[in-house]
N, C-alpha and C positions, 0 to 999 in steps of 0.2 A: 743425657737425661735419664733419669733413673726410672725402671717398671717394674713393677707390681709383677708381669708377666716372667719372669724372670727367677721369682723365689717359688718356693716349693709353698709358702705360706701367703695368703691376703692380706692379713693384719699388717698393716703397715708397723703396726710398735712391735712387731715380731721377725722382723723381716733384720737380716743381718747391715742394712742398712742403718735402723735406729739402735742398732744393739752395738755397733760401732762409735754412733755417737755418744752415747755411755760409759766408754771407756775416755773420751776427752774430756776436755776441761773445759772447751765451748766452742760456741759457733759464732763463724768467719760469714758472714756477709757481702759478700763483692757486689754491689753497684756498678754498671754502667750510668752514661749521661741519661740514659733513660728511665732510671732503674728497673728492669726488666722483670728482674728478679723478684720482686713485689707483686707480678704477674702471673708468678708460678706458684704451683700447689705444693710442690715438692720442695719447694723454697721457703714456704710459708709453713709447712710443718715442721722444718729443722727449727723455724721460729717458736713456732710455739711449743714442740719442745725444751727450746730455751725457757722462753718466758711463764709456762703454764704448769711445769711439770717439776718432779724431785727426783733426785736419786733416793736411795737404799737409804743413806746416812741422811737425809734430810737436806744436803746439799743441793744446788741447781748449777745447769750450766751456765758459764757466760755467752753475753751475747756481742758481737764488735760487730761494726758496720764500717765498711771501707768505701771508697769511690777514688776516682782519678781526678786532679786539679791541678795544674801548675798554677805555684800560686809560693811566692816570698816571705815567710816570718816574721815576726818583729823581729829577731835576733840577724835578720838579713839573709838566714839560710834558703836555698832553693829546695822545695819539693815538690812532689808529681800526685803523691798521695795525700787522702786526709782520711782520718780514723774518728769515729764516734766508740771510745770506746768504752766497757764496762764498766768504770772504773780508774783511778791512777796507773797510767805506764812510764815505764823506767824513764823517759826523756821530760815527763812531766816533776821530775826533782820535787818528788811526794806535796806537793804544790796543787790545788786546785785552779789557781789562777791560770797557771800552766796550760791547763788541761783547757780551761777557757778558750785562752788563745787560740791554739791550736785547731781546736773543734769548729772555731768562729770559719772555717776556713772553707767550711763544709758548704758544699750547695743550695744555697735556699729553695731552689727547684726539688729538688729532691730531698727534701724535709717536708715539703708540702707533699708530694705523692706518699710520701710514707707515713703523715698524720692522717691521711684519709683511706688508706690501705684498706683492703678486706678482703678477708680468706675464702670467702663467699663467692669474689669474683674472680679468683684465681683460677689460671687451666692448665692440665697435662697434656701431654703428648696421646695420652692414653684417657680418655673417659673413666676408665673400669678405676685406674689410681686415684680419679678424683674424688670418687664415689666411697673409694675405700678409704682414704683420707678424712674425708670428714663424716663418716660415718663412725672412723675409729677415735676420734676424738670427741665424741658424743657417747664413747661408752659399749659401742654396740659389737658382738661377737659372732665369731661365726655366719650361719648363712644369713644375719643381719645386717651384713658388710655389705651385701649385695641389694639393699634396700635403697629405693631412693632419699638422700639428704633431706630431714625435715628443718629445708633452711630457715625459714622464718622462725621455730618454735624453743629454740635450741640454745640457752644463754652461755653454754662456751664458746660458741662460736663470737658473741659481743664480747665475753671476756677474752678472748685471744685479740678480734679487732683495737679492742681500748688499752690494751699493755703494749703492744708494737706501736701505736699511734701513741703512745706518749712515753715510749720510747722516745722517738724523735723528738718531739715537745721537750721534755726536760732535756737533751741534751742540746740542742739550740734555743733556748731559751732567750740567753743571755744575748747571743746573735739577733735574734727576734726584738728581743727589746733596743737593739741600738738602731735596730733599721725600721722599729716605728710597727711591728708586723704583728704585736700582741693578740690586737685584740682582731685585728683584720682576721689572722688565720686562726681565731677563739684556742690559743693557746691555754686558756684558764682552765675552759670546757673540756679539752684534749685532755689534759696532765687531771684533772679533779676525778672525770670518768674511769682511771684507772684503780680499781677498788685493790687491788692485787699489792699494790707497792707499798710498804713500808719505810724505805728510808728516800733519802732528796738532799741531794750534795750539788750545793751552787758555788761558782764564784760570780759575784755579777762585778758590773761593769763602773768604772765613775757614774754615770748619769744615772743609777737607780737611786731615786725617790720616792718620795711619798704615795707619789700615783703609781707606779711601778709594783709598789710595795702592796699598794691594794689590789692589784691584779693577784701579784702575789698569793695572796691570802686568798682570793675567791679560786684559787686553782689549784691548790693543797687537795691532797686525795684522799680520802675519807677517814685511812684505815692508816696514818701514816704513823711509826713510830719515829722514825728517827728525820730531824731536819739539820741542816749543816750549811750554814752562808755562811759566806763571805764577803764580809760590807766595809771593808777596810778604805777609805779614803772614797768613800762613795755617797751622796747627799740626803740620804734619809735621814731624817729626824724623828721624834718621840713618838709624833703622830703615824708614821709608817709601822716603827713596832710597836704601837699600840694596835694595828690592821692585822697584822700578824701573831700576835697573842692571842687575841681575840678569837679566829682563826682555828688555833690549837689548844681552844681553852678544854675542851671538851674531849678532845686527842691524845692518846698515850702518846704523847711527841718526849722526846727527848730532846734538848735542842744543845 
């Protein structure tokens, strides 16, 4: 577990810790059956350095999320792991479908703890880290670090909440809609609150339809430029994309 007491410096974004993660290309997420990790402060800021922050070049990091599952393929293979990841990986044969599959594999338990996540309720080993953690992500310098969090007042703290929380959401989606779970876990609500994202790369499943399609569209996120389905042999009809036009009439969406 990483401390604060240990650098020469507070500032958490100064600390050779996040100056580390700047020279990568992004952050690894390890999940336990519990996800633990969700529970940490120090966990929860490699997060939202992922998800909240840029590099120099305008660049951001990636974000992957892992956990443990034994659990069979369609292709019949045996694996231990399952990857939420940022994006197409090499095994998903630049295929979104692919990446479907795979993802579908992921724990529904732990999509639920990570849609309702908050960095709010997260703890260190150390108070003085947590304090300084979200202080420094509020902006504040110096012997400001040592203030108490004004948790309620502070709208990065909801925007960091609502990009990791639909995080998860868009990437189980498609899982979510074949086990019925749309609207139970307000998946619409999750993915629409995230004012931050710009693009939304689906493959869904045969059974997305028309009803589907209007969840769909009430859960596009405000500011989205780029959208990207995959409805190939799947039951919507005119009325679905007309839910979804609709939608993004108003939206730099590219589709």
């Amino acid at each position: 577990q990483h401390s604060l007491q240990n650098e020469v410096v507070a500032d958490p974004m100064e600390t050779s810790f996040a100056k580390a993660l700047w020279l990568a290309s992004g952050v690894l997420l390890i999940l336990d059956q519990e996800g633990k990790a969700l529970e940490r402060v120090w966990c929860q800021y490699e997060e939202y350095i992922a998800l909240c922050t840029t590099k120099d070049d305008g660049s951001r990091l990636l974000l992957d999320i892992i956990t443990h599952r034994e659990h069979t393929t369609f292709m019949g293979w045996s694996h231990s792991a399952v990857l939420l990841s940022d994006g197409l990986v090499k095994s998903d044969i630049m295929d979104t479908w692919f990446k479907q599959a795979r993802e579908s594999m992921f724990p529904i338990d732990l999509v639920k703890k990570g849609m309702t996540a908050s960095i709010l309720d997260a703890q260190a080993s150390e108070e003085s880290d947590r304090r300084h953690i979200l202080n420094s992500i509020v902006q504040r310098k110096g012997e400001d670090l040592e203030l108490p969090p004004l948790l309620d007042t502070q709208k990065e703290y909801t925007r960091m909440n609502n990009r990791l929380r639909a995080t998860f959401a868009a990437a189980a989606w498609p899982q979510a809609m074949k086990s019925r779970l749309l609207i139970d876990l307000k998946f619409p609500d999750v993915l629409r609150a995230d004012e931050d994202r710009r693009e939304l790369v689906l493959s869904l499943p045969e059974i997305f339809d028309d009803s589907h399609a209007a969840l769909l569209a009430r859960g596009l996120p405000p500011n989205l430029e780029t959208l990207s389905l995959n409805i190939g042999y799947t039951k919507v009809t005119d009325l679905g994309l007309r839910h979804l036009a609709g939608a993004i009439r108003d939206k730099p969406v590219k589709t």
